[in-house]
C-alpha positions in Angstrom: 56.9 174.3 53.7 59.3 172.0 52.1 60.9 172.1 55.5 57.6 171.1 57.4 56.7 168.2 55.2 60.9 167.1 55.7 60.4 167.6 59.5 56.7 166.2 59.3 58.1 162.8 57.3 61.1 162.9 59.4 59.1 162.3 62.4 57.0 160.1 60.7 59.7 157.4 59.6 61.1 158.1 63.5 57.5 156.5 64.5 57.8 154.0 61.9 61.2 152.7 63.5 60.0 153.4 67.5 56.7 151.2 66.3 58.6 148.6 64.8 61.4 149.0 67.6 58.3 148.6 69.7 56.6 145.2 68.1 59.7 144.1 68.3 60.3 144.4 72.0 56.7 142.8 72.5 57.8 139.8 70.2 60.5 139.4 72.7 58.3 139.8 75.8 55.6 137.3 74.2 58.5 135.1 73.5 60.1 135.6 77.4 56.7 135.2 78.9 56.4 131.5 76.6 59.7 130.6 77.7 58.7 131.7 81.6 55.3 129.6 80.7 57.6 126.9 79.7 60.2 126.7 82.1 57.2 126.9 84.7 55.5 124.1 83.1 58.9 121.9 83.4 59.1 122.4 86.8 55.7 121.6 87.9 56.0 118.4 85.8 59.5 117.0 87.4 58.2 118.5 90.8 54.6 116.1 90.6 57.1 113.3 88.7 60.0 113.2 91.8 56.8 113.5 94.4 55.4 110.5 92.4 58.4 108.5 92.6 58.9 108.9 96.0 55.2 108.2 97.1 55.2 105.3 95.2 58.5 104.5 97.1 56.9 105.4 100.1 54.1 103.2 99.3 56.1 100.0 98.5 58.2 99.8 101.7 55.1 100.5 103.9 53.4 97.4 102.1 56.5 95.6 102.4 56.7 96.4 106.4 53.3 95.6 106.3 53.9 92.8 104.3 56.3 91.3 107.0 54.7 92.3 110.2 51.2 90.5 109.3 53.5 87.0 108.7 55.0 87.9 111.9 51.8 88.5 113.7 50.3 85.3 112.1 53.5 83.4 113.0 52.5 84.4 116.6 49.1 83.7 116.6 50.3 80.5 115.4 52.5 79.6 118.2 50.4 81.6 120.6 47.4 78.9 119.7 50.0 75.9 120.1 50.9 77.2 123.7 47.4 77.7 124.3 46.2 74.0 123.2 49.4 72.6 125.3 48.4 74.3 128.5 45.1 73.8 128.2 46.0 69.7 127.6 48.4 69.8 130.0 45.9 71.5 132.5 43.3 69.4 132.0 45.8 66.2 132.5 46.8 67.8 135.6 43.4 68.2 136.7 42.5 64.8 135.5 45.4 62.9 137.4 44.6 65.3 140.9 40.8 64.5 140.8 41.5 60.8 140.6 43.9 61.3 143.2 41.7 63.1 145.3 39.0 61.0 145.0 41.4 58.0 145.5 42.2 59.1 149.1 38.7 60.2 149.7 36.9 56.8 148.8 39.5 55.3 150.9 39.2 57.7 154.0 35.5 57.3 153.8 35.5 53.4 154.2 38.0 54.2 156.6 35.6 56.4 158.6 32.5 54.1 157.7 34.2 51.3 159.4 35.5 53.3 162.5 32.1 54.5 162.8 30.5 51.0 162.9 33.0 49.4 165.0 32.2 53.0 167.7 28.4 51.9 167.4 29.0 47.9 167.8 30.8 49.3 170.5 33.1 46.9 169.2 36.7 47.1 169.5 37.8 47.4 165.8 40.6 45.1 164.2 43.2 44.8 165.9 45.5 47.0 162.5 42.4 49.7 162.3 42.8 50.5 165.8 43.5 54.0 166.1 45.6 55.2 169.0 45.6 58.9 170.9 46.9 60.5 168.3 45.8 59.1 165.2 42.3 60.1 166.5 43.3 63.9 165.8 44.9 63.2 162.8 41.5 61.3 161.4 39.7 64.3 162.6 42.7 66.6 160.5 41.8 64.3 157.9 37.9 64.4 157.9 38.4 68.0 158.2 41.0 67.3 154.9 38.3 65.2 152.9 35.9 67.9 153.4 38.0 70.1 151.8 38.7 67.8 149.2 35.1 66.9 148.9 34.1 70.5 148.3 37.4 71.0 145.8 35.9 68.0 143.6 32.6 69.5 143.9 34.0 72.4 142.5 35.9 70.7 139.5 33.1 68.9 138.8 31.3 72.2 138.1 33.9 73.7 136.4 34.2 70.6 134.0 30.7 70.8 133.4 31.0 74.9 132.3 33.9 74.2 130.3 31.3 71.5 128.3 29.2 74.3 128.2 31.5 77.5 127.2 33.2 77.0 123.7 36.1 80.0 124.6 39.2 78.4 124.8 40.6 82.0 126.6 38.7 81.9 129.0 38.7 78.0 130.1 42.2 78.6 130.1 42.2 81.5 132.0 39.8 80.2 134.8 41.4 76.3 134.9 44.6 78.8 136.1 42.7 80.8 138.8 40.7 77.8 139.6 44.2 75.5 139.9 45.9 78.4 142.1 42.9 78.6 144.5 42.7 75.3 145.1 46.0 74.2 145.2 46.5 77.4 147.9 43.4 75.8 149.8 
C-alpha cells in the first residue's frame, strides 16, 4: 500500500509540476497575446499618424494651388475687364467719329439733292459749278441709293445707342456693337 500512496503522490507532485508547467505557458501566452495587442496597437497608431501627415500635406499644396490659381484667375478677370472697357471705348469712339461722318456726307448730299431738285422744278438751269453732267447723274443716283443706306445705318445706330442706354450688360453691348459694326461696315 506504501507503494500505492508512493505511486499515488508521485503522480500527484507530476500534476503539481504539469499545472504549474501549465500556468506558466499561459503566463507566456497572456504575455505574447499583450505584446501582439501592443505591437498591433503601434502600428495602427504610426499607420493613422503617416496618413495624417500626408493628408495634411495633401491638404496644404492643394490650398496653395488653389491659393495661386484664384490670384491668377482674378489677375485675368482684371485685365479681361480692362480689355473689355478699352474696346468698348474704342468702339463707341469709332462709332461716334463714323456716325458724324455719315451724317456729315448725308446732310451735305441732301442739300445737294434739295437744290438739284429745285433747280429740275424751276426748270432752271442750276449754277453753272452744280451742273451735273451725263455721268454725274448716275453717280448722284449711286449716291442717293448710298445715303439711303446710310440713312437706314444711322437709323439703326441710333437704335442701338438708345438700347445700350437701356441694357446695363457690358457683355453684351460689347458683343452686339461687334456684330452690329461688322454688318454694317459689310453693307
Amino acid at each position: 500500500m506504501k507503494e500505492i500512496f508512493e505511486e499515488l503522490e508521485a503522480e500527484v507532485d507530476q500534476h503539481v509540476v504539469d499545472r504549474k508547467h501549465d500556468e506558466i505557458e499561459r503566463k507566456n501566452l497572456l504575455i505574447a497575446n499583450d505584446n501582439l495587442i501592443a505591437d498591433c496597437l503601434f502600428k495602427d497608431v504610426f499607420h493613422v499618424t503617416t496618413n495624417s501627415e500626408l493628408n495634411v500635406s495633401r491638404l496644404t499644396e492643394m490650398h496653395d494651388a488653389h491659393t495661386i490659381v484664384k490670384a491668377r484667375c482674378l489677375e485675368l478677370k482684371a485685365e479681361l475687364s480692362k480689355l473689355r472697357d478699352k474696346i468698348q471705348q474704342d468702339n463707341h469712339n469709332e462709332l461716334v467719329k463714323c456716325f458724324s461722318n455719315i451724317e456729315v456726307n448725308h446732310l451735305k448730299l441732301q442739300l445737294k439733292y434739295q437744290n438739284l431738285k429745285e433747280c429740275f422744278r424751276n426748270n432752271t438751269s442750276p449754277p453753272a459749278r452744280d451742273v451735273p453732267d451725263f455721268d454725274s447723274v448716275f453717280i448722284i443716283e449711286k449716291m442717293k441709293a448710298s445715303i439711303q443706306g446710310k440713312d437706314n445705318a444711322i437709323k439703326k445706330l441710333r437704335m442701338q445707342i438708345s438700347q445700350l442706354n437701356e441694357n446695363p450688360s457690358e457683355a453684351d453691348r460689347t458683343f452686339d456693337l461687334d456684330l452690329r459694326l461688322s454688318d454694317l461696315l459689310i453693307n
